[in-house]
C-alpha positions in Angstrom: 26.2 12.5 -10.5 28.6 15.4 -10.0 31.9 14.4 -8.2 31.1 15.9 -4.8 27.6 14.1 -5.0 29.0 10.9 -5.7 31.3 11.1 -2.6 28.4 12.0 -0.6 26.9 9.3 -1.7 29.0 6.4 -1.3 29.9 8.1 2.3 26.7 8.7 3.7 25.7 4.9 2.5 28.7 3.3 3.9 29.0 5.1 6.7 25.6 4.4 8.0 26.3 0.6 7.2 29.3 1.2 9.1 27.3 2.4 12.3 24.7 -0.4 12.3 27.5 -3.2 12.2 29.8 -1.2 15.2 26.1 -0.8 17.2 25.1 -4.5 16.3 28.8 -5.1 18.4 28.2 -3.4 21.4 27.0 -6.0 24.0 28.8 -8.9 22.6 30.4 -11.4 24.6 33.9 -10.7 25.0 35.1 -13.8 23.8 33.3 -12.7 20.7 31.0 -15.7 20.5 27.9 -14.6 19.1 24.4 -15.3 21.2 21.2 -16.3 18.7 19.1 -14.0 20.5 21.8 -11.0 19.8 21.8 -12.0 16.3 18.3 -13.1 15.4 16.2 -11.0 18.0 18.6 -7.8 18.9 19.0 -9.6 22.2 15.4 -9.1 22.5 16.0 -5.2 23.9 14.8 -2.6 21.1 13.1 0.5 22.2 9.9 1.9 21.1 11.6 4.3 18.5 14.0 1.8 17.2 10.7 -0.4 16.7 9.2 2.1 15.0 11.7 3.1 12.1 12.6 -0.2 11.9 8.6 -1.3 10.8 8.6 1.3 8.2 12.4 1.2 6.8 12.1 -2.1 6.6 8.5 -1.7 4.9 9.0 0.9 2.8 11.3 0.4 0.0 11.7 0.4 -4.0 8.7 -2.1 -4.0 7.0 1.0 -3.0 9.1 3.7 -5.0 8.8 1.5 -7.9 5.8 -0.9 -7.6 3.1 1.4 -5.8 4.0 4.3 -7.5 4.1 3.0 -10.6 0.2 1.4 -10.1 -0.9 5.2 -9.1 0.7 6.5 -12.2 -1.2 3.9 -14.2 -5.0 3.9 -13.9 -5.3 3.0 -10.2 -3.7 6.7 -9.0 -4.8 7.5 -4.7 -6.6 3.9 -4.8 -3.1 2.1 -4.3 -2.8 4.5 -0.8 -5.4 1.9 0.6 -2.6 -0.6 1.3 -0.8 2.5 3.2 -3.9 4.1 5.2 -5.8 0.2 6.2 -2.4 -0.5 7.3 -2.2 2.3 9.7 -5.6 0.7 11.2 -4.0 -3.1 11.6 -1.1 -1.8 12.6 -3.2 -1.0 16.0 -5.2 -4.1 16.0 -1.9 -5.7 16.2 -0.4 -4.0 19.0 -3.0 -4.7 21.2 -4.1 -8.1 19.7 -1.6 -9.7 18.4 1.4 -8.6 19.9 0.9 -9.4 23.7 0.3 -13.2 22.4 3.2 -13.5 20.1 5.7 -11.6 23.2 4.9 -13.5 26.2 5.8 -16.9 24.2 9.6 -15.7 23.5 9.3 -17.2 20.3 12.2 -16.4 17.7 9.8 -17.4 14.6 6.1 -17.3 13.7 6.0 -20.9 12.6 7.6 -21.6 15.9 4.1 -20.3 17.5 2.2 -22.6 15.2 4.2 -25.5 17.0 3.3 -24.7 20.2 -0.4 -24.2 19.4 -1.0 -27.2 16.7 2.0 -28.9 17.0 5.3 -29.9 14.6 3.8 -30.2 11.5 2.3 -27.3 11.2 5.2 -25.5 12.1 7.5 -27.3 9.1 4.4 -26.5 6.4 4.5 -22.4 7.6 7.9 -22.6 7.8 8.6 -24.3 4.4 6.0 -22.5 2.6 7.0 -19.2 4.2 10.7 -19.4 2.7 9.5 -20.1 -0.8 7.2 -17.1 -0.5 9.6 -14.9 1.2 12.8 -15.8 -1.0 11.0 -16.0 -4.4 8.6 -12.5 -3.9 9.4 -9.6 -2.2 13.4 -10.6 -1.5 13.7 -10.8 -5.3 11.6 -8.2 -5.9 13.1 -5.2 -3.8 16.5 -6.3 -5.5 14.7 -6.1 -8.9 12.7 -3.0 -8.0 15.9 -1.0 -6.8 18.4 -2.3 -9.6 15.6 -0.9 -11.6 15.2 2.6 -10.0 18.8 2.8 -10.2 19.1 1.7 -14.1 15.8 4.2 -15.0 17.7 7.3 -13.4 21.4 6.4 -15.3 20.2 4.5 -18.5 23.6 5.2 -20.6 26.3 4.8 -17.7 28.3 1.4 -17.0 27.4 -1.1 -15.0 24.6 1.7 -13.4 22.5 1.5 -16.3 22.2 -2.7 -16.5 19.7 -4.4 -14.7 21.3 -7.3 -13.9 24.2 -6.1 -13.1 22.7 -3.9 -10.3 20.8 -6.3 -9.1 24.2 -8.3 -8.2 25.4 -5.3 -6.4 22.4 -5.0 -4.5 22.6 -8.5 -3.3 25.7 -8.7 -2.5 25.8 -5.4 -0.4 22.5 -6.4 1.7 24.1 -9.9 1.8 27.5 -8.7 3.7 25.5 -6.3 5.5 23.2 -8.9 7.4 25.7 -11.3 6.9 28.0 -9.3 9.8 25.5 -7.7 12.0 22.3 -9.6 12.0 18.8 -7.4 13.0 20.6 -5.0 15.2 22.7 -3.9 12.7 19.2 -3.6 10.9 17.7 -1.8 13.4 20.5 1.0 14.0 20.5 1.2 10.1 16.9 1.5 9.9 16.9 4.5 12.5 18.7 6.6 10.2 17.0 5.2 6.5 13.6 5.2 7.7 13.7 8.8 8.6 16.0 9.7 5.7 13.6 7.7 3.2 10.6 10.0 4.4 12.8 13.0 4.0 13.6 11.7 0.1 10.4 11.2 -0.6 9.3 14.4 0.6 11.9 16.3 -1.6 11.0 14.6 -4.6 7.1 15.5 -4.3 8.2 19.3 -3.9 10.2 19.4 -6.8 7.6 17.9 -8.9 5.0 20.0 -7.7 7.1 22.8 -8.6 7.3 21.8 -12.0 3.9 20.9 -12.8 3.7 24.7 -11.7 5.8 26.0 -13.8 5.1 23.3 -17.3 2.9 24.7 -20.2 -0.9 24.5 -20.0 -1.1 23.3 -23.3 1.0 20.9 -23.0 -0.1 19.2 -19.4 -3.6 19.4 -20.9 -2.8 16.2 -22.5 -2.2 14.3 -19.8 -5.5 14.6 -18.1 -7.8 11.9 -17.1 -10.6 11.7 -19.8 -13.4 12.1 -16.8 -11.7 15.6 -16.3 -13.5 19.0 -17.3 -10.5 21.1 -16.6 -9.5 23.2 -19.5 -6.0 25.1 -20.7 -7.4 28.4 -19.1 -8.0 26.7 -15.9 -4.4 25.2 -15.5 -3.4 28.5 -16.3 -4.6 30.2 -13.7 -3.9 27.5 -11.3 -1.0 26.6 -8.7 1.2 23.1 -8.6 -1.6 21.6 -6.3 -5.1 22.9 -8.0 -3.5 21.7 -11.4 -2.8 18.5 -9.9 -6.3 18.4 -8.6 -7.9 19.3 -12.2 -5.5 17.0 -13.9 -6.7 13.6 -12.1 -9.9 14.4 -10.5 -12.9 12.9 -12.6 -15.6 10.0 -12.6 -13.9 7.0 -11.7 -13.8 4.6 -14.5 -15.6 0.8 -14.6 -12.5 -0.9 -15.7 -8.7 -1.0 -15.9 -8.6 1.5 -19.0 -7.3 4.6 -17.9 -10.2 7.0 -18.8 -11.0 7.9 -15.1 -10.2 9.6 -12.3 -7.1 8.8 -10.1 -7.9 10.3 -6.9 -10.7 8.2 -5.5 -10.1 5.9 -2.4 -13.1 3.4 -4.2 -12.8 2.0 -7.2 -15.5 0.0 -9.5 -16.4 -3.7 -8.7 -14.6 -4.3 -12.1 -11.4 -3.5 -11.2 -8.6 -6.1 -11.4 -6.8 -5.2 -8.7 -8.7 -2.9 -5.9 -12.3 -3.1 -6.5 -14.1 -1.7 -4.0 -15.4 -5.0 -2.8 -11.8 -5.9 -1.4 -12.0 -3.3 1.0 -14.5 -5.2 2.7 -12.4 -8.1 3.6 -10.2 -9.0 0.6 -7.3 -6.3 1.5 -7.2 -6.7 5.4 -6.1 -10.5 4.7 -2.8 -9.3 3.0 -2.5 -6.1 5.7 -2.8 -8.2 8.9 -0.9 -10.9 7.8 1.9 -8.9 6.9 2.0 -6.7 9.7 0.6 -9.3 12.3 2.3 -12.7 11.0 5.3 -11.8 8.6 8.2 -13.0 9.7 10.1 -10.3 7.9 7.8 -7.4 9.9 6.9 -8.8 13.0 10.8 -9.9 13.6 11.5 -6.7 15.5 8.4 -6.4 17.3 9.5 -10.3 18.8 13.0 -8.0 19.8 11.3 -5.4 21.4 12.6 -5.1 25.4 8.7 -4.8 27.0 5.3 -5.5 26.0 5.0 -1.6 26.3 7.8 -0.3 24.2 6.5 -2.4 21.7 3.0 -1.1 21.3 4.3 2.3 21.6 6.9 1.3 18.4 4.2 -0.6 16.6 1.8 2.6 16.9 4.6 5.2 15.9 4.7 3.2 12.6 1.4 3.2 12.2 1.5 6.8 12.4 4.2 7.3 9.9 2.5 5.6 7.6 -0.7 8.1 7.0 2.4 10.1 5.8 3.7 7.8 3.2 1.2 7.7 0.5 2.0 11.8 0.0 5.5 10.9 -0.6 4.9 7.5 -2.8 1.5 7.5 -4.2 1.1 11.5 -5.2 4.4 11.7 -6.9 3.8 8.5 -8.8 0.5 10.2 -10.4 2.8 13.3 -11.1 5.5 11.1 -13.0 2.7 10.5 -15.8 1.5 14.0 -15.9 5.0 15.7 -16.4 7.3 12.7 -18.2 4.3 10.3 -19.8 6.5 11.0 -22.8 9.8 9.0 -20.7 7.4 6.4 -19.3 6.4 5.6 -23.3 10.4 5.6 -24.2 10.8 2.9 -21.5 8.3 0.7 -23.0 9.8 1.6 -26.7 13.2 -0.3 -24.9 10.9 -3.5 -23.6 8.7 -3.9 -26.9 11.9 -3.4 -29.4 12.8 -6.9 -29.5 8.9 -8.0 -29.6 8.9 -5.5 -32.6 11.7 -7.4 -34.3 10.3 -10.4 -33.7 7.3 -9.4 -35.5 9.4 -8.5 -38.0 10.3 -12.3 -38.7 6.9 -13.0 -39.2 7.0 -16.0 -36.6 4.6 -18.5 -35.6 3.6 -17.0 -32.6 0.8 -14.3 -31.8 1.5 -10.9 -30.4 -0.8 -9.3 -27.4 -0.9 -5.9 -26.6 -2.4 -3.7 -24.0 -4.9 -1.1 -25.0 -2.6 1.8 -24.3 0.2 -0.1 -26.7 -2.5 0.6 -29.3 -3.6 4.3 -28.7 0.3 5.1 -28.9 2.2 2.7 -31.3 -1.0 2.4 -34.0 0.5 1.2 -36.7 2.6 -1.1 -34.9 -0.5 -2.4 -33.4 -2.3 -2.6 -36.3 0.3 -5.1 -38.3 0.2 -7.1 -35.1 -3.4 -7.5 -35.1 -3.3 -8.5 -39.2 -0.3 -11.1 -38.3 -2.8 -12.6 -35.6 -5.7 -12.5 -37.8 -4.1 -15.0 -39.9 -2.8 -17.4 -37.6 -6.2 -17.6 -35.2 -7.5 -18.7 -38.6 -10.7 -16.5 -37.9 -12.5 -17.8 -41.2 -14.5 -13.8 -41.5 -13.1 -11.3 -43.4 -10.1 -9.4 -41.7 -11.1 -5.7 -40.9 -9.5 -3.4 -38.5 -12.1 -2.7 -35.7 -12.7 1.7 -34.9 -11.8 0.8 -31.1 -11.3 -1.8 -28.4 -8.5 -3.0 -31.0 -6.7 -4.5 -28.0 -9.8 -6.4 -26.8 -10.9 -8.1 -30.5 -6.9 -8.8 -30.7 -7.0 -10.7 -27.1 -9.6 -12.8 -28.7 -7.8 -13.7 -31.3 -4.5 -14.4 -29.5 -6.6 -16.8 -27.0 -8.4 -18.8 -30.4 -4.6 -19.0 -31.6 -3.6 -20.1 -28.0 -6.1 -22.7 -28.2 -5.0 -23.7 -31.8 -1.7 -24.6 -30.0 0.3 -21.8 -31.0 2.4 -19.6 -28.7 2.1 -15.9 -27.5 4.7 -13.9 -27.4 5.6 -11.1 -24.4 3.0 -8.5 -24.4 3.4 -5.1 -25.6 2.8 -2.2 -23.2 2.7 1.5 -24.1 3.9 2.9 -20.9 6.4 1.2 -18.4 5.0 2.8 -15.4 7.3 0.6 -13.3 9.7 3.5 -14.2 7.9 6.2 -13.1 9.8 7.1 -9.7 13.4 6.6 -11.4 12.0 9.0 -13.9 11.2 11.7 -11.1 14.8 11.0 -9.7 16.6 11.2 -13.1 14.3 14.6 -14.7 14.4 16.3 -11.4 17.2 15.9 -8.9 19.8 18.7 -9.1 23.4 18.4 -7.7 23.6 19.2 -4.2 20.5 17.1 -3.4 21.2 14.0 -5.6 23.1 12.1 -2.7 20.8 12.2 -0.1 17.6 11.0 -2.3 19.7 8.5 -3.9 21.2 7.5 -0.6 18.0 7.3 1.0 16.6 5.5 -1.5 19.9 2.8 -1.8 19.6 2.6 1.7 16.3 1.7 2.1 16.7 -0.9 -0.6 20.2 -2.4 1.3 17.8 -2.1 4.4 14.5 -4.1 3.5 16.9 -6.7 1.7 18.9 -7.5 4.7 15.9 -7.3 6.9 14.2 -9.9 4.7 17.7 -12.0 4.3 17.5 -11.9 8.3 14.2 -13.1 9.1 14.7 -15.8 6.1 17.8 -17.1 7.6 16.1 -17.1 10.8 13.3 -19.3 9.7 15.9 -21.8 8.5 17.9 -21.6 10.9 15.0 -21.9 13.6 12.6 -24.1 12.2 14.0 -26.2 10.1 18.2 -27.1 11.2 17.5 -26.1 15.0 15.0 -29.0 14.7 17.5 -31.8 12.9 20.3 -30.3 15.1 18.1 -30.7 18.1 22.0 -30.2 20.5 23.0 -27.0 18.3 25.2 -24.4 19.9 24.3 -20.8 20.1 27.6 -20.6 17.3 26.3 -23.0 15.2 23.1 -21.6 15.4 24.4 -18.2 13.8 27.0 -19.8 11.7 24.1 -21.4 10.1 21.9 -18.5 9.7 25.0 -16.8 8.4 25.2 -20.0 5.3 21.3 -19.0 4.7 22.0 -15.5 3.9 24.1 -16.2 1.5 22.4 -19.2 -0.5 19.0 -17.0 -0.2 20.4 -14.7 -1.9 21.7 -16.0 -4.9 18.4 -17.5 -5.3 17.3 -14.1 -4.8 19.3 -12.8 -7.3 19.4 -15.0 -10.0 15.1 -14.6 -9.8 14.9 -10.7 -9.7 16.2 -9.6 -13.6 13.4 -12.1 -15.0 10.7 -9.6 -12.9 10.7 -6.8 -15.3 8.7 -8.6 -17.9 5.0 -7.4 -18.5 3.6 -10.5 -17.9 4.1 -9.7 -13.7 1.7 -6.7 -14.6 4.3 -4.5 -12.6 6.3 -5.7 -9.8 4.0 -4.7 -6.9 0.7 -7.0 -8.3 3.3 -9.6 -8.7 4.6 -9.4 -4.5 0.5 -9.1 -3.7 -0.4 -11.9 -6.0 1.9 -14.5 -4.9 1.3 -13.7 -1.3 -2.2 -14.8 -1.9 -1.0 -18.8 -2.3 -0.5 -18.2 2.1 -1.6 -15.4 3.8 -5.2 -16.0 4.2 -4.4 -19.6 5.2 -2.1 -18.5 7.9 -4.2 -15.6 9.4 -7.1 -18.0 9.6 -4.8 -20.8 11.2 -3.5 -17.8 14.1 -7.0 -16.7 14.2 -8.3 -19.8 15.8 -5.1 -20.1 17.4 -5.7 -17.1 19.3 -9.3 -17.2 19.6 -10.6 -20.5 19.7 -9.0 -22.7 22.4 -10.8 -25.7 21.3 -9.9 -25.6 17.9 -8.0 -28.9 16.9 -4.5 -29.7 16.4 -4.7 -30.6 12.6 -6.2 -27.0 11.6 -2.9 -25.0 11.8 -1.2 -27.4 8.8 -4.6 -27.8 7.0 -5.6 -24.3 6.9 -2.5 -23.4 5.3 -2.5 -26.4 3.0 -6.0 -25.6 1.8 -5.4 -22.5 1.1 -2.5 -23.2 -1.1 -4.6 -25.3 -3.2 -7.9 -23.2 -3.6 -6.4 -20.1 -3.9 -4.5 -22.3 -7.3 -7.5 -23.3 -8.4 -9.5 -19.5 -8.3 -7.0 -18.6 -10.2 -6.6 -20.8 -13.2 -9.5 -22.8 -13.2 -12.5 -21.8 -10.4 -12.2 -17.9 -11.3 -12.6 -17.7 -14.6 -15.6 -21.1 -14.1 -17.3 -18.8 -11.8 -17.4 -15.3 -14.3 -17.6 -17.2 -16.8 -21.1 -18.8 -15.7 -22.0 -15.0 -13.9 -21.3 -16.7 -10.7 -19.2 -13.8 -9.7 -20.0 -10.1 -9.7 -17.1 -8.4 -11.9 -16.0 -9.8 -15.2 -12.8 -10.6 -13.9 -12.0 -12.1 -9.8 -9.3 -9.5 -8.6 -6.7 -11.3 -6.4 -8.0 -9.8 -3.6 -11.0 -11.0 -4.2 -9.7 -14.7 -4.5 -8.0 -14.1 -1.2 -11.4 -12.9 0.6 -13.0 -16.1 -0.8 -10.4 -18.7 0.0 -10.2 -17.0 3.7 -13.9 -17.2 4.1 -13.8 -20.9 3.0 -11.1 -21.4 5.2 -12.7 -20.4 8.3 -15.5 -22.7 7.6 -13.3 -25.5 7.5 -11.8 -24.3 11.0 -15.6 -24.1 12.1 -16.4 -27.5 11.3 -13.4 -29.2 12.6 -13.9 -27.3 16.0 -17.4 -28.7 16.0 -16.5 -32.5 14.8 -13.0 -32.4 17.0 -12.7 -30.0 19.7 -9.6 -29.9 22.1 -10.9 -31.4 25.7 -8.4 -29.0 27.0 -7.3 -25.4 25.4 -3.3 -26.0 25.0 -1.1 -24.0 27.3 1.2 -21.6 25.6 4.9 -20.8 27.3 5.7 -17.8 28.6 8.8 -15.8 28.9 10.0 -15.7 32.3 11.1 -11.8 33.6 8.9 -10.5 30.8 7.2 -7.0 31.2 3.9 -7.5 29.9 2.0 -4.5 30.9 0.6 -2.6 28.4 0.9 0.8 27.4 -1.9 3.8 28.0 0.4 5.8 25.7 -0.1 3.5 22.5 -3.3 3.3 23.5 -4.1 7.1 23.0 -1.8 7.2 20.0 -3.7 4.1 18.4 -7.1 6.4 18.9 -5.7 9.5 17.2 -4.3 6.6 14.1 -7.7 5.3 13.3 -9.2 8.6 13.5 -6.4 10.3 11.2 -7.1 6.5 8.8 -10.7 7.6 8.5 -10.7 11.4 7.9 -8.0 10.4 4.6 -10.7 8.5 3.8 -13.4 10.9 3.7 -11.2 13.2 2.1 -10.1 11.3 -0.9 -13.5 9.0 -1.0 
């Protein structure tokens, strides 16, 4: 970056840091002791706007940038919005659902509700399996996905352009930012980033509208989907938008191979990821327990001042985010239409030492996607003949005309089964890289400190929201309870020691996410969240609407689902397509999560029927707690669902 940009820069970010740690000050005690409410909760008296910003800032960050855009760059293009636009519709649910339950309790934690309702050990099995989750997925992973965005855009400067190295800088930042102010400092910090991040976003799509505008016909012609008519005439005579239209508008294709269109809202029942059947129930599981149940999210709604001021915060973000897959989603489909030819140089840096490897002529088979194929043929070709080989296929070897990549797969699992190893598979296109390609190809001095301050900030942001809510959990849940005569110091001095061993565990976990095998960082946050979240909705789902279901169901809902959502996905998913028990020729993790949710609501039905409380159990309540609702967020939750809906019909 030029020098003025670089001061900027480092200005803007630590004078914003600077501003949530004075604001997280104001209000403390004067003997400077700090109050676990002040740190933990805000001192439970955030208004509706802080709320707000602070749901999406804390939301949105590289794992969006980096993950989501990357997935609508690859085959999946306006489908990945679904995760933006259903959330906009749970986002109300949960205002006027969730929220009045989880407020009038004055809990600090979610698990801490489950104690309440079912009793101690359900509250140690959320809150256990809640930190492994939370510490090991998305904290990792926003550290990963901004050292990476950072690294894409400045690939030949010190320290910038390594990985790991900017993944230490990111966590030690977040770390010392949390670490001082605790989630007021977030929320302060989170006014200005979540509005700023919007504003980055929205810059970036405009430039790169511009110059799919102004690119050679001939040359974008390439890059359209293989559904589309459009022709070099007709991207002549067409703007940045209709060429973006005739680019990626087609048929939608029946699998995960890139030949169809990218700007449908529905995808085929094949899918991996978003078949159409998730949007039944499979992909409300991960949206309302995010939103409704996430410790990370739903930490500022508990800190909101009045039942009101919350709904009205909860519904403002649920507004902003109708906005967010034009700043995320579109530009990530953009990145493959104007720098496909970047995306393939990133993956030329991942496969390099595979190829060398290869060249060693190793025991060990070599898979590769289909795209790896179509643009490294050659390469592809020697791989499959080394393969060949060592599967032992007794046929003679012959290069097949097409679906090289599928034969190959078959011959890397007959190898696999032979007991010999794969190596790391080799991808044509790293489309994790496709926003830090935007940032790096089009940012112009002048503008490159805000976007990249926006963007670092929303990373420092999410991280130390996350660090927060993790160290409250601990701190909570798990020494609160051995150190049942805990001061309010000791109480903060120990969520202060989580931050920091959380994130070195963080940190030392997020350079390893970059390999293939995560199928890009955002499947990987999605996937693992599966091993709890339908569990956990299921087990506040009968807490909040069945008084009589028993004790035992909050710690065995959430136990079960650990274990069958294990076995759909090594052992039950594969027995079920295998056998054409199942309805796609591969169980999408959404799809897993649908199932395992379904089966464990049965289980809650049954041991309501065969154990029913005598008596509903009385939750606490706050005393001096406004709990009246607000008509505001109630009109504003209207207009969300019907603005949800018309996106839908727009992009069906």
């Amino acid at each position: 970056m030029a020098i003025l940009d670089t001061i900027l820069f480092v200005s803007s970010v630590l004078g914003v840091i600077t501003l949530g740690i004075l604001a997280s000050k104001r209000g403390e005690k004067a003997s400077g002791e700090s109050d676990a409410a002040d740190y933990f909760l805000a001192g439970r008296g955030l208004t509706w706007w802080l709320v707000g910003f602070s749901l999406i800032a804390a939301n949105i960050s590289t794992e969006q940038f980096v993950g989501m855009s990357g997935k609508s760059a690859d085959w999946l293009g306006m489908a990945i919005a679904s995760y933006e636009w259903m959330a906009a519709i749970t986002l109300v649910v949960v205002a006027f659902v969730f929220l009045p339950k989880l407020l009038k309790t004055g809990i600090y934690t979610i698990p801490e509700f489950l104690e309440y309702r079912y009793g101690k050990l359900s509250r140690a099995v959320m809150a256990v399996a809640t930190l492994v989750i939370l510490v090991g997925v998305p904290t990792a992973s926003v550290i990963f996905s901004g050292a990476k965005v950072v690294s894409v855009a400045f690939p030949d400067t010190p320290i910038l352009g390594s990985l790991t190295a900017m993944c230490w800088i990111i966590g030690v930042l977040a770390a010392t930012y949390v670490f001082v102010g605790g989630l007021k400092a977030c929320a302060w910090t989170d006014l200005v980033w979540g509005s700023a991040l919007i504003a980055g976003g929205a810059i970036i799509a405009y430039l790169a509208f511009g110059e799919l505008a102004s690119r050679d016909a001939a040359e974008l012609i390439e890059t359209k989907v293989a559904t589309s008519d459009a022709t070099v005439e007709d991207l002549e005579a067409a703007g940045g938008w209709e060429r973006f239209i005739l680019l990626n508008k087609g048929e939608a294709a029946d699998g995960p191979n890139g030949s169809g269109g990218k700007l449908h809202m529905v995808r085929s029942k094949e899918d991996p990821e978003i078949p159409w059947t998730a949007l039944i129930l499979g992909l409300w599981i991960p949206n309302f327990f995010y939103w409704g149940l996430n410790q990370y999210i739903v930490q500022r709604t508990l800190g909101s001042k009045s039942l009101a001021e919350g709904q009205k915060g909860v519904v403002f973000a649920a507004f902003l985010k109708l906005i967010i897959p034009f700043v995320v989603v579109i530009p990530g489909i953009l990145a493959f239409n104007l720098f496909n030819g970047d995306l393939k140089s990133e993956a030329d840096r991942k496969n390099a030492p595979i190829i060398t490897e290869l060249a060693s002529a190793p025991q060990k088979v070599f898979p590769f996607s289909p795209e790896f194929a179509d643009v490294n043929p050659e390469v592809a070709a020697q791989m499959f003949r080394h393969n060949f080989e060592l599967a032992g296929d007794p046929g003679e070897m012959r290069l097949p005309d097409s679906h090289v990549a599928t034969v190959n797969d078959e011959l890397v699992a007959k190898a696999q089964a032979r007991g010999i190893p794969a190596a790391t598979l080799a991808i044509g296109y790293d489309y994790d890289a496709a926003f830090g390609t935007l940032l790096r190809n089009l940012l112009f001095p002048g503008i490159r400190w805000f976007v990249f301050a926006a963007i670092t900030g929303a990373v420092i942001s999410s991280l130390a929201s996350m660090l927060n809510s993790a160290s409250t959990i601990a701190t909570m849940d798990v020494f609160a309870k051995l150190k049942k005569d805990a001061s309010n110091e000791q109480l903060v001095s120990a969520g202060r020691a989580f931050v920091v061993l959380f994130v070195l565990i963080a940190t030392v976990i997020a350079p390893t996410l970059g390999s293939p095998a995560f199928s890009g960082i955002f499947t990987f946050i999605q996937e693992f969240q599966g091993f709890i979240s339908p569990g956990i909705l299921a087990a506040f789902l009968f807490g909040f609407l069945v008084p009589k279901a028993p004790r035992y169901f909050g710690w065995v809902a959430i136990v079960a689902n650990v274990f069958l959502y294990g076995f759909f996905k090594w052992f039950g998913g594969p027995l079920l397509v295998d056998n054409g028990l199942w309805f796609s020729s591969e169980m999408a993790f959404l799809d897993r999560m649908g199932l395992c949710f379904i089966i464990v609501l049965i289980i809650g039905a049954v041991a309501t029927v065969i154990h029913p409380l005598k008596e509903p159990v009385k939750m606490p309540e706050i005393a001096n707690f406004d709990a009246t609702p607000s008509k505001t967020a109630k009109w504003g939750g209207i207009g969300v669902v019907l603005g949800t809906l018309a996106l839908y019909a727009i992009f069906w």
